[in-house]
C-alpha positions in Angstrom: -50.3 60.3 11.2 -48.5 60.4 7.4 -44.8 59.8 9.5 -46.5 57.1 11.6 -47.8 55.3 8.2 -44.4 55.4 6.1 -42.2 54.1 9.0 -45.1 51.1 9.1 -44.5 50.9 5.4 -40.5 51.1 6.0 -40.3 48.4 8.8 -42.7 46.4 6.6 -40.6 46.6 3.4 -37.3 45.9 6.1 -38.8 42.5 8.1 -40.3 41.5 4.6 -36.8 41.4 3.4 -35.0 39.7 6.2 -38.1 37.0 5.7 -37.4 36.4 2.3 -33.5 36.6 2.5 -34.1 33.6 5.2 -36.2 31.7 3.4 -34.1 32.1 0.1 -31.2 31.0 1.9 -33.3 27.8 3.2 -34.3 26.9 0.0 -31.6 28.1 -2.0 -33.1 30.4 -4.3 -31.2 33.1 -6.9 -33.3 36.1 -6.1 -32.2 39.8 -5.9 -33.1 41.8 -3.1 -36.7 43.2 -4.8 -37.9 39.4 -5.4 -36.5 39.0 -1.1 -39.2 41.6 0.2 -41.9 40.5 -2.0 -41.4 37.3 -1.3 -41.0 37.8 2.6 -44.3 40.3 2.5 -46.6 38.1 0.8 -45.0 34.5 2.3 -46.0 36.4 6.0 -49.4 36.9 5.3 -49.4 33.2 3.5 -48.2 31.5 6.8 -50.3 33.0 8.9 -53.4 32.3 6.9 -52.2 28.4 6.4 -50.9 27.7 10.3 -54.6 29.6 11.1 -56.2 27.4 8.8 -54.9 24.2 10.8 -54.9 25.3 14.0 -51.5 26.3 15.0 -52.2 30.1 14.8 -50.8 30.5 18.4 -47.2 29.9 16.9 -44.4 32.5 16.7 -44.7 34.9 13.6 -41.4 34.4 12.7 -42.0 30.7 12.4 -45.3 31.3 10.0 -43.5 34.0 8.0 -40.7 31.9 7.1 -42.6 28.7 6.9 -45.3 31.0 4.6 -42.3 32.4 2.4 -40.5 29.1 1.8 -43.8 27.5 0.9 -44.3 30.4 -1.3 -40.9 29.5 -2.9 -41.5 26.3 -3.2 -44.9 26.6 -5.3 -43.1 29.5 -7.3 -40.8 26.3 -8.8 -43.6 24.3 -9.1 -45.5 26.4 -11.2 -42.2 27.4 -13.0 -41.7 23.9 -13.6 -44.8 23.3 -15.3 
């Protein structure tokens, strides 16, 4: 069960950062590899909260986890702005 849970953790940590490299590219952010996976882990679980919210849960989860992660982005310049 312990090898199961780290290679969940591993592929997490790996998808999280190809999420987050995608959207950084998209919106043209500056940040290192660390601020990727965050930023692909938590913009994931963003999307699919949001598209649930309004009814277009039945999308693809790469669509929400982008969409989620640029969105994320986007309000982390807002609030830098402010």
């Amino acid at each position: 069960m312990g090898f199961v849970v780290f290679i969940s953790i591993v592929i997490y940590i790996v998808i999280g950062g190809i999420i987050g490299w995608i959207a950084g590219a998209i919106m043209k952010s500056q940040g290192n590899t660390l601020f990727n996976v965050i930023v692909g882990i938590v913009g994931s679980i963003l999307g699919s909260i949001v598209f649930s919210l309004v009814g277009l849960g039945n999308l693809p989860g790469w669509i929400q986890s982008i969409t989620g992660a640029c969105l994320l982005i986007f309000l982390a310049r807002l609030i830098k702005r402010s």
